[in-house]
C-alpha positions as CSV (number, residue, x, y, z in Angstrom):
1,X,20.6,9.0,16.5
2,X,18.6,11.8,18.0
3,X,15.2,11.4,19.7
4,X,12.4,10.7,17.3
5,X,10.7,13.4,15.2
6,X,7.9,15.6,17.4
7,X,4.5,14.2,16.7
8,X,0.5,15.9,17.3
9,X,-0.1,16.0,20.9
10,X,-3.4,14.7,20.5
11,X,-5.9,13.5,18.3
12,X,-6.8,16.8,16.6
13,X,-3.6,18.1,16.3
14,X,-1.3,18.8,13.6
15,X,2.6,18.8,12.9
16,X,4.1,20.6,9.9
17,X,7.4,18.9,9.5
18,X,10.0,21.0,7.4
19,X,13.0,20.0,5.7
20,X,12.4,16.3,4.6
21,X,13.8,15.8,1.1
22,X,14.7,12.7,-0.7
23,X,14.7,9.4,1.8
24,X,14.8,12.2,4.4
25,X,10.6,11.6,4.4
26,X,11.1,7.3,5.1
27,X,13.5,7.8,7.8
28,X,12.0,10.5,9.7
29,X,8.4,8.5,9.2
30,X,10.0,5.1,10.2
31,X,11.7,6.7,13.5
32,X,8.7,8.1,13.9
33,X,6.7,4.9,13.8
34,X,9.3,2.6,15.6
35,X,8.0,2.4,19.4
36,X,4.6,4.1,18.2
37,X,1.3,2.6,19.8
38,X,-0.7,3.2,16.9
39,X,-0.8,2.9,13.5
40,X,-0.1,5.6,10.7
41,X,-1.3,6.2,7.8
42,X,1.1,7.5,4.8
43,X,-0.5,9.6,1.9
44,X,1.7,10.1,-0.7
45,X,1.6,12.2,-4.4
46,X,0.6,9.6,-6.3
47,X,0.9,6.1,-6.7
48,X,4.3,5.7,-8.1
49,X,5.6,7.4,-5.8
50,X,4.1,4.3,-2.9
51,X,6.2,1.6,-4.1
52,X,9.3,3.9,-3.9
53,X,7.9,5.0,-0.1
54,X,7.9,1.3,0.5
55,X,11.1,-0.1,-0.3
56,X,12.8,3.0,1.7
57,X,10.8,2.8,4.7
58,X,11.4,-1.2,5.0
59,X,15.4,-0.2,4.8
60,X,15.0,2.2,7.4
61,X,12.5,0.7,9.5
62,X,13.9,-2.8,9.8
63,X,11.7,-6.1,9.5
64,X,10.1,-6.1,13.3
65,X,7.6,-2.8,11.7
66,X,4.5,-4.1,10.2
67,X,4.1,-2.6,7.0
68,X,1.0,-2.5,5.1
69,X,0.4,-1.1,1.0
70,X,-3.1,-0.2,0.1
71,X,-2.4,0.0,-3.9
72,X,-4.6,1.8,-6.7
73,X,-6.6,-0.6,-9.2
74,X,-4.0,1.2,-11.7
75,X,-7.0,1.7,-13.8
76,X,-8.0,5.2,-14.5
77,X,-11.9,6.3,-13.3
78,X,-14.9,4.2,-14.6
79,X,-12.5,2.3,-16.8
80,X,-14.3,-1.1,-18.6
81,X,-11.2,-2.4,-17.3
82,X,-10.9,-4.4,-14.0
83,X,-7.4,-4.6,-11.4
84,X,-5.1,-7.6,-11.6
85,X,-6.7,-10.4,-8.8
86,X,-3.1,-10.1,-6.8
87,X,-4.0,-5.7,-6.4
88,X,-7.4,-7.1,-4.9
89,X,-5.8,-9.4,-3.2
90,X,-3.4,-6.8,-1.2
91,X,-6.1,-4.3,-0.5
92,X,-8.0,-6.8,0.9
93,X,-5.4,-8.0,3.3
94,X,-4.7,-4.5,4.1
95,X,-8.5,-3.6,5.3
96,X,-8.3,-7.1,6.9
97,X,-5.6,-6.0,9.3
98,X,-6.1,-2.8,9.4
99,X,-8.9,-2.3,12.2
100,X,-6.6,-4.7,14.9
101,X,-3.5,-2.9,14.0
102,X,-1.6,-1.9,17.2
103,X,1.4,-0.5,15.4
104,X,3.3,0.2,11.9
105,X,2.8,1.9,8.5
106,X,0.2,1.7,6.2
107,X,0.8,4.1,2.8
108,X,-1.6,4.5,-0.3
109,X,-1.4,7.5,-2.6
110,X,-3.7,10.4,-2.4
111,X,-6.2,9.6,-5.2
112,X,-6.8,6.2,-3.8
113,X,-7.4,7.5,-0.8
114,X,-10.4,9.0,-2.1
115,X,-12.2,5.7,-3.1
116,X,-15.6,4.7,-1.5
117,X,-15.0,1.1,0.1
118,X,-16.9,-1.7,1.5
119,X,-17.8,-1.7,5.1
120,X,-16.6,-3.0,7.7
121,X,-19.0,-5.2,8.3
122,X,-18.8,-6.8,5.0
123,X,-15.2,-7.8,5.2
124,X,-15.6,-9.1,8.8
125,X,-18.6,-10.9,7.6
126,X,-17.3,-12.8,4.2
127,X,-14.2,-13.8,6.1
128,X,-13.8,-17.8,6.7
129,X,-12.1,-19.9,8.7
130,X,-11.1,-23.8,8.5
131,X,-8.8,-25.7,10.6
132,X,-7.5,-29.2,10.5
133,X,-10.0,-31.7,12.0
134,X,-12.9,-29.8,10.8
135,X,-15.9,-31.1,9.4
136,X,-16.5,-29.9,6.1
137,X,-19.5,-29.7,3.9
138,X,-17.9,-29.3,0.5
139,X,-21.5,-27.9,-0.8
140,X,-22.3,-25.5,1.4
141,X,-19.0,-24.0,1.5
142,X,-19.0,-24.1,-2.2
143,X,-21.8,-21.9,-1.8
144,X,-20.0,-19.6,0.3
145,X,-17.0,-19.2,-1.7
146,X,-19.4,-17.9,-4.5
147,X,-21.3,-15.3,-2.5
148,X,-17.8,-14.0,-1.2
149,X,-17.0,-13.7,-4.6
150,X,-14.7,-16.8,-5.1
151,X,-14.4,-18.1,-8.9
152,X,-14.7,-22.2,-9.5
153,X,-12.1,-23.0,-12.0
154,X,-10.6,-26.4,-13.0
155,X,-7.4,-25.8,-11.8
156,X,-6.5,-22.7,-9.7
157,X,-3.7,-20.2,-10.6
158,X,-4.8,-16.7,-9.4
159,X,-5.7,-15.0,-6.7
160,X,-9.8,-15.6,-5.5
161,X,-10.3,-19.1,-7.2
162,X,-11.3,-22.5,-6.3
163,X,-11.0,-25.8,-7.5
164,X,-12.9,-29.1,-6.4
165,X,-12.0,-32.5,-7.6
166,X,-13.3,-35.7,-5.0
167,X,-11.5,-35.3,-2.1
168,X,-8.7,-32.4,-2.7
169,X,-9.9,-29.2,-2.4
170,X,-8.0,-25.9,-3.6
171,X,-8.2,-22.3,-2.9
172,X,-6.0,-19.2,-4.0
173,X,-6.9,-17.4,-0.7
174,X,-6.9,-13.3,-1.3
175,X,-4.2,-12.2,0.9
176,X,-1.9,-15.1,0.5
177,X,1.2,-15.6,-1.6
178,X,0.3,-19.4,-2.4
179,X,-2.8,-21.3,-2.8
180,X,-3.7,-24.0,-0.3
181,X,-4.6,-27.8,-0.7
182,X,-7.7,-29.3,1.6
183,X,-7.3,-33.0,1.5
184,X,-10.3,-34.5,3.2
185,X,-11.1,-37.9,4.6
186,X,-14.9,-38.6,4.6
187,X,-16.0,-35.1,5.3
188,X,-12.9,-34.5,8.1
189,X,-9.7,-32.1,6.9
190,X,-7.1,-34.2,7.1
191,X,-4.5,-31.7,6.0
192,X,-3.9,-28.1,4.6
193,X,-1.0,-27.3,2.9
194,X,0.3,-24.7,0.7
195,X,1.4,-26.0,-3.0
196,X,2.9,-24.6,-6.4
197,X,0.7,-24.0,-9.1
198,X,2.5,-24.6,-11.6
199,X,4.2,-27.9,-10.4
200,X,0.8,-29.0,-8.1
201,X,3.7,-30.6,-6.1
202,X,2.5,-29.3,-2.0
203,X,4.9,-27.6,0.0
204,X,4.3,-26.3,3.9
205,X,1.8,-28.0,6.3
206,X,-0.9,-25.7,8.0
207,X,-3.2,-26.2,11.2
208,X,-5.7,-23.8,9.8
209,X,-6.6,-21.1,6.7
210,X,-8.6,-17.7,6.9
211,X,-10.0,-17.0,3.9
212,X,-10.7,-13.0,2.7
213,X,-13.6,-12.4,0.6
214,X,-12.8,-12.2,-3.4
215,X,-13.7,-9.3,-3.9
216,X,-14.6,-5.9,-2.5
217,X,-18.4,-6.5,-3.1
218,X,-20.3,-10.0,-2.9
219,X,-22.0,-12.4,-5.4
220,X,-24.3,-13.9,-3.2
221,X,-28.4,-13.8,-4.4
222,X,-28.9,-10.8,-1.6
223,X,-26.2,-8.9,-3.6
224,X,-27.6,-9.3,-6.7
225,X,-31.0,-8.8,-6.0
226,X,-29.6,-5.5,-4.0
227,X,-27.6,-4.3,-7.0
228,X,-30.3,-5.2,-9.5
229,X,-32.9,-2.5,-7.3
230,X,-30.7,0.2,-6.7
231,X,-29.3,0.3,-10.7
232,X,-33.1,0.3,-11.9
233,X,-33.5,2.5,-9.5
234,X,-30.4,4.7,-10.6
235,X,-30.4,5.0,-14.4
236,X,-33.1,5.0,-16.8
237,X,-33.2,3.3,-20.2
238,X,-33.5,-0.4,-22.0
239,X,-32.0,-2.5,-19.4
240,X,-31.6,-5.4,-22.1
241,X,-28.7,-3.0,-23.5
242,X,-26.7,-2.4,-20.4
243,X,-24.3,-5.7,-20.4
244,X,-23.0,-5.1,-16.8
245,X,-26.8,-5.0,-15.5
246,X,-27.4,-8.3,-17.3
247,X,-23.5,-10.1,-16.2
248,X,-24.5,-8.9,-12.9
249,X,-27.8,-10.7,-12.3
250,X,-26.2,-13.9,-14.1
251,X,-24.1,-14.0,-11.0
252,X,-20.8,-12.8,-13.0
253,X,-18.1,-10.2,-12.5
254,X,-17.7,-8.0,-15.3
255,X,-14.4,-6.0,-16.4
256,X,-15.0,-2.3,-14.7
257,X,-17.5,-3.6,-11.8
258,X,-15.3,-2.0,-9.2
259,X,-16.6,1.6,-10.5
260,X,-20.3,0.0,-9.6
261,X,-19.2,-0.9,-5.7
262,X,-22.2,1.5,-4.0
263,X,-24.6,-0.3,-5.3
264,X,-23.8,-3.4,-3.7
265,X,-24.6,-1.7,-0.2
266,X,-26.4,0.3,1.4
267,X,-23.6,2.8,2.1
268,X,-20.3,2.5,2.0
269,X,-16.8,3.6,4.1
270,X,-13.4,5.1,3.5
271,X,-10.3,3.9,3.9
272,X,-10.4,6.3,7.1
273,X,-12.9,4.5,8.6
274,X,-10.8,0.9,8.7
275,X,-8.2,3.2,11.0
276,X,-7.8,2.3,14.7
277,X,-9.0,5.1,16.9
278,X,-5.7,7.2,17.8
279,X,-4.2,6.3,14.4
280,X,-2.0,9.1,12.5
281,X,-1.9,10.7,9.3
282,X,0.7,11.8,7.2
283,X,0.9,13.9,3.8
284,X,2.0,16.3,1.7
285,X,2.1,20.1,2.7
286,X,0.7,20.6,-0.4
287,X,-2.2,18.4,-0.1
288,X,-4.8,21.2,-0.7
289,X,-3.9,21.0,-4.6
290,X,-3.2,17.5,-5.0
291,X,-6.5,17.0,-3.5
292,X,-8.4,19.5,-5.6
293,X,-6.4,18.1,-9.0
294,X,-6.9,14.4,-8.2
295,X,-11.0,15.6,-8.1
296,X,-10.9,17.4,-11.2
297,X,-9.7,14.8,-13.3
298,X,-12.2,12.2,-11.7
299,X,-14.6,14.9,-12.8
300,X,-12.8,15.4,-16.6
301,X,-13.3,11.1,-16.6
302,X,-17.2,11.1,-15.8
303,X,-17.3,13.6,-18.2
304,X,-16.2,12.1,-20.7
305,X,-18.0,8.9,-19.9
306,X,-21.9,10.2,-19.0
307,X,-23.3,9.7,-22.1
308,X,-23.2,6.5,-23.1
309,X,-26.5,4.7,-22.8
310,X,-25.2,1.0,-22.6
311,X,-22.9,1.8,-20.3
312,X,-24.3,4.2,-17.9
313,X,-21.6,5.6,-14.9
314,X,-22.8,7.1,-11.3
315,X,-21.7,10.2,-10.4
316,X,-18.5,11.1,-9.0
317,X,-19.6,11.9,-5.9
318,X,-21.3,8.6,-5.4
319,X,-18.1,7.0,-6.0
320,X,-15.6,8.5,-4.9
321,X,-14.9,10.7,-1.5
322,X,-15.6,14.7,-2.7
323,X,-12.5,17.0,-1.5
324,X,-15.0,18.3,1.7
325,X,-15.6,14.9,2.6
326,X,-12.2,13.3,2.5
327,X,-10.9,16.8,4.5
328,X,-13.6,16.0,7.3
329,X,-12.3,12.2,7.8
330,X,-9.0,12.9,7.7
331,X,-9.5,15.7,10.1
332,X,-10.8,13.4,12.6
333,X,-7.0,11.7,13.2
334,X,-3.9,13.5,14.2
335,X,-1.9,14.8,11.2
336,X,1.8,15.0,9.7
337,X,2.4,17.5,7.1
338,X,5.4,16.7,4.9
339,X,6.8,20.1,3.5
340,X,10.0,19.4,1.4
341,X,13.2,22.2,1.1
342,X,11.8,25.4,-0.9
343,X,8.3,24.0,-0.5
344,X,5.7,26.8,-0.9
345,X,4.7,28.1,2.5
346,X,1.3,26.6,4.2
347,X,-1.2,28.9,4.4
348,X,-2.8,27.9,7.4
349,X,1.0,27.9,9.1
350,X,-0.7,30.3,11.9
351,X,-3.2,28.3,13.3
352,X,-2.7,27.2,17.0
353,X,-2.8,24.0,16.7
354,X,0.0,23.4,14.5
355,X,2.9,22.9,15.1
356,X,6.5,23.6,12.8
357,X,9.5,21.5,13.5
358,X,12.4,21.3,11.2
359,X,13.7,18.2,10.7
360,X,16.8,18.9,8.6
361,X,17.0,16.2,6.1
362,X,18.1,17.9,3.1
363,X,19.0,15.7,0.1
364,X,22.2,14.6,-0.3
365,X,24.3,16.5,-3.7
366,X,24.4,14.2,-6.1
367,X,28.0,12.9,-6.6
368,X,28.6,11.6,-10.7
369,X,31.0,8.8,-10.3
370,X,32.8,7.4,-14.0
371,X,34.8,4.3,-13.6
372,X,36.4,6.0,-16.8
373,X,37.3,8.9,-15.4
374,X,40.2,8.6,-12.3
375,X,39.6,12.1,-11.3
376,X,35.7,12.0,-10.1
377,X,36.5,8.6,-8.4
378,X,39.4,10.5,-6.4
379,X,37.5,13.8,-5.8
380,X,34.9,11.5,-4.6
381,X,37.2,9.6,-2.1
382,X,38.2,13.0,-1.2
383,X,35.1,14.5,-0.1
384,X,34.5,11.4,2.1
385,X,37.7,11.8,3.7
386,X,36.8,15.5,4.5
387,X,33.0,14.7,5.8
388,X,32.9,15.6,9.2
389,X,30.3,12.7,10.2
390,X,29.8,9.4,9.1
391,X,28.5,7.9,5.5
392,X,26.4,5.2,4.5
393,X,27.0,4.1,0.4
394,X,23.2,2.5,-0.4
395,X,24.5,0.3,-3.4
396,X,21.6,-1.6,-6.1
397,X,22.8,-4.8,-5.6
398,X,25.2,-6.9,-4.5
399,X,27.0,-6.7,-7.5
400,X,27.0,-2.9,-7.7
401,X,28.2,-3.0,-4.1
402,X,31.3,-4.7,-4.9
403,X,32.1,-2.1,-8.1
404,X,32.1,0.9,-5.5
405,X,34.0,-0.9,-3.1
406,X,36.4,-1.8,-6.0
407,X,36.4,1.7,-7.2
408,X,37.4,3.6,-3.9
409,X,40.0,0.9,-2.5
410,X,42.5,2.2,-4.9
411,X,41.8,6.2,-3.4
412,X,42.5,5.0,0.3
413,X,38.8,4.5,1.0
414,X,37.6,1.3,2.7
415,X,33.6,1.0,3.4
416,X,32.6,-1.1,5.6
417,X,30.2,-3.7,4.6
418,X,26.7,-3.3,6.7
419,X,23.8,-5.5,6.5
420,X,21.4,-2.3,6.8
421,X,20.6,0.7,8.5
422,X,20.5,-0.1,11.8
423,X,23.5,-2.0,11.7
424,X,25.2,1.0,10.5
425,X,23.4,2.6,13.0
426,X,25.3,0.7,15.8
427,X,28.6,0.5,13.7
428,X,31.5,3.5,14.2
429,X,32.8,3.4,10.5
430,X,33.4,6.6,9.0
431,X,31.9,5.2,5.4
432,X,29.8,2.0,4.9
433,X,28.4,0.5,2.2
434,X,25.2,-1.6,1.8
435,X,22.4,-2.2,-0.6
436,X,19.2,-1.0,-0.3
437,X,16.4,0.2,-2.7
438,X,16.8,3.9,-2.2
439,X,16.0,6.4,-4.8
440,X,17.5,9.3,-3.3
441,X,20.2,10.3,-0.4
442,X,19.9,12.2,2.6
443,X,22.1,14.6,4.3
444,X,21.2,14.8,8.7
445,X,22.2,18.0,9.7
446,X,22.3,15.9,13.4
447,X,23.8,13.8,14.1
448,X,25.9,14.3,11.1
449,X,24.9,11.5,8.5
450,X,25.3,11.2,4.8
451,X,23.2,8.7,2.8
452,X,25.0,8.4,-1.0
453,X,22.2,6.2,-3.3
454,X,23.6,4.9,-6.2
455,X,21.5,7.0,-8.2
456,X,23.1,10.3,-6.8
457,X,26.8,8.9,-8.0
C-alpha cells in the first residue's frame, strides 16, 4: 500500500481530503489511524450511517485498533421516552476511556455530537472499584450503587442493576457484556465472576471489577436536592403537576430524564472535552449544513414541546451545544474534512491553513451478478481477468462466499480465500475473496485495488 493519507500539521490545522467514496472513507481513516499517537474522532451524517462506519473500519483496521462508538439515545429531542440501559451502557464506557486514550477511533454521528454531557469529574468520581480480598460493607456500597444511579432489583438482567441476597452479590456493570457475581465470606470477597442471566450458572473468574456510574447524571440526596433548586428555579407553575419534578425528588428515574441532564450540575461538557489533547477530528465537507439542519430540527422539537405545563422542557440551547459553540470546540483539535466524488466545493477551500489532498478512492461500478443468467457471471469473470491490479470479493457470509466462488470457477476464475484485509494485503493473488461487512466497494487509483461488496454484484 502507499504511505498513509496526509494529516493537519498541527493542532489548528485542517486537511480537506478529496475523493473518498464508498468504504474509500474507512480505509483511508483506518490507515490513517494505524501507527497514530493520538486518538480521532469520526463525525459522521447521521447515526445510521455509525454502525455502517464501524463494521468497515474494524475490516480495514484489523483487531490491534481500539475502536470506540459513542451512540445516539435513538430517541428524538425532549422525547418522554428514555435509551435502552445497553446505549447508556456504551456511551458510558466510551467517556470512560476516552480521556486515557493513547490511540484509535472513536465515531458518533453529528447530531449526537451536539449533546451537553456530564463532566468529567462526575464520571471519574462515580466510578468504583473492588478486588478479590477486599472488605466489603454490603450497606454502604449499597448506598453508593444508588447515588451512581444503580437500580436494586431481585434478580439482575440489564445493564445498571443490582441484586443482594445473604452472601451473593450481583451487578450488571455499565460497560460490560455480562453481569458479575460477588460471593463473600464474612465481609471478605471471596470471588468475582462473570455469570449468565438467564441460566444464573457463573462462568469466568475475575481478580477485580470497575464499576461505571448508571447513568449520565446521579441519584444521590446532593443530586436531588441540586436538581430540585435549579427546576424551581427554572420553570414556573404548580409543581404538584409536573410528574418528573415529583419522580425526581422520590429518588426515581423517569422515562425522558436524559433531556433534564443540566440540571443535575452545575455546568456541563461536550463530548469534545472527554478528547485527549492532540486528538483529531474528522467529518463531512459539508458539515456547515448538516450542522445548521441537525439545529433546526432540535429547534422545530422544543417547539413543538414548550407549552405544555406538566411537562415543562429547557431550552435548546441549555441542552444541546448551539452551531457557534460546537464550531468553537471542534475548532480547538486538528481537523479532517471528508469531501466525496462530485461533492459541492468548500467554501473556505482558500484559507491557508488548509490543506487539499486527493485521495482517489472512487467507488467501485457496481457489477449485477444473476446465477440465472450465464452471461453476467462470464462478463464478470472477464472484467477480472482484464483488471490491471489486484481484487478483493467482500462476500456477507460464509455461505455467500462459497456461491461466488462456485459461480466464477466454472469462468476460469479462482479467488483466493483471505482471512481479511491485511492478509490480502500481504497476499499476491490477482482476485480474493473474503467476508466482511462492507456496504459499498472501493476502486484505489494506487496502488491499483478493487474492493467488489456483495451489494455492488
Amino acid at each position: 500500500m502507499s504511505e498513509s493519507p496526509v494529516l493537519p500539521r498541527d493542532g489548528h490545522s485542517r486537511v480537506l481530503w478529496r475523493n473518498v467514496a464508498g468504504a474509500g472513507a474507512a480505509l483511508q481513516l483506518a490507515r490513517a489511524a494505524v501507527g497514530l499517537a493520538r486518538p480521532l474522532l469520526v463525525i459522521t451524517r447521521d447515526a445510521a450511517a455509525v454502525a455502517r462506519l464501524e463494521d468497515e473500519l474494524r475490516f480495514f483496521a484489523g483487531p490491534s485498533l481500539p475502536i470506540l462508538t459513542f451512540p445516539d439515545y435513538e430517541t428524538l429531542p425532549y422525547d418522554q421516552f428514555s435509551p435502552h440501559p445497553d446505549i447508556i451502557s456504551q456511551r458510558l464506557r466510551a467517556l470512560s476511556r476516552l480521556p486515557g486514550l493513547g490511540t484509535g477511533l472513536v465515531i458518533t454521528d453529528l447530531a449526537t455530537s451536539l449533546q451537553r454531557l456530564p463532566p468529567r469529574s462526575f464520571v471519574d468520581g462515580h466510578a468504583l472499584g473492588l478486588a478479590v480480598g477486599e472488605v466489603l460493607d454490603l450497606e454502604q456500597f449499597r448506598l453508593r450503587l444508588t447515588a451512581a444511579g444503580y437500580a436494586s432489583v431481585p434478580q439482575v438482567a440489564s445493564p445498571g442493576e443490582f441484586a443482594i441476597r445473604g452472601s451473593l452479590f450481583d451487578v450488571f456493570p455499565m460497560g460490560s457484556e455480562a453481569p458479575l457475581r460477588i460471593d463473600l465470606f464474612d465481609r471478605q470477597i471471596d470471588s468475582i465472576r462473570s455469570f449468565d442471566p438467564e441460566t444464573q450458572r457463573s462462568n469466568e473468574r475475575l481478580d477485580r471489577l470497575d464499576l461505571l456510574p448508571a447513568r449520565e447524571f446521579g441519584l444521590s440526596p446532593e443530586s436531588i436536592r441540586d436538581f430540585r433548586r435549579r427546576f424551581r428555579v427554572r420553570f414556573e407553575g404548580d409543581l404538584t403537576r409536573m410528574p418528573l419534578y415529583r419522580d425526581v425528588s422520590e429518588g426515581l428515574a423517569p422515562a425522558g430524564i436524559e433531556y433534564y441532564l443540566p440540571l443535575f450540575f452545575e455546568s456541563t461538557s461536550s463530548l469534545f472535552d472527554y478528547l485527549p489533547e492532540g486528538s483529531l477530528v474528522a467529518m463531512p465537507a459539508g458539515h456547515g449544513e448538516l450542522l445548521a439542519a441537525a439545529w433546526r430540527d432540535i429547534e422545530a422539537r422544543y417547539g413543538e414541546r414548550r407549552y405544555d405545563i406538566e411537562h415543562p422542557v429547557l431550552a435548546p440551547a441549555e441542552v444541546f451545544l448551539p452551531p457557534e459553540s460546537w464550531s468553537s470546540a471542534v475548532a480547538g483539535h486538528a481537523q479532517v474534512w471528508l469531501a466525496e466524488p462530485g461533492a459541492a466545493p468548500v467554501p473556505d477551500t482558500a484559507t491557508p491553513d488548509l490543506a487539499v489532498v486527493d485521495c482517489g478512492a472512487t467507488e467501485a461500478d457496481a457489477v449485477r451478478l444473476d446465477a440465472r443468467r450465464e452471461d453476467t457471471i462470464r462478463g464478470f469473470a472477464a472484467r477480472l481477468g482484464a483488471h490491471p491490479g489486484r481484487v478483493l470479493l467482500a462476500a456477507e457470509s460464509p455461505g455467500r462466499r462459497e456461491l461466488l466462488v462456485d459461480l466464477l470457477r466454472p469462468f476460469g476464475v479462482e479467488p483466493r480465500l483471505v482471512a481479511g484485509w491485511q492478509e490480502f494485503l500481504a497476499d499476491d493473488a490477482k482476485v480474493s475473496v473474503t467476508v466482511a461487512p462492507l456496504a459499498s466497494g472501493v476502486t484505489l487509483a494506487e496502488p491499483g485495488i478493487t474492493v467488489y461488496a456483495e451489494e455492488q454484484l
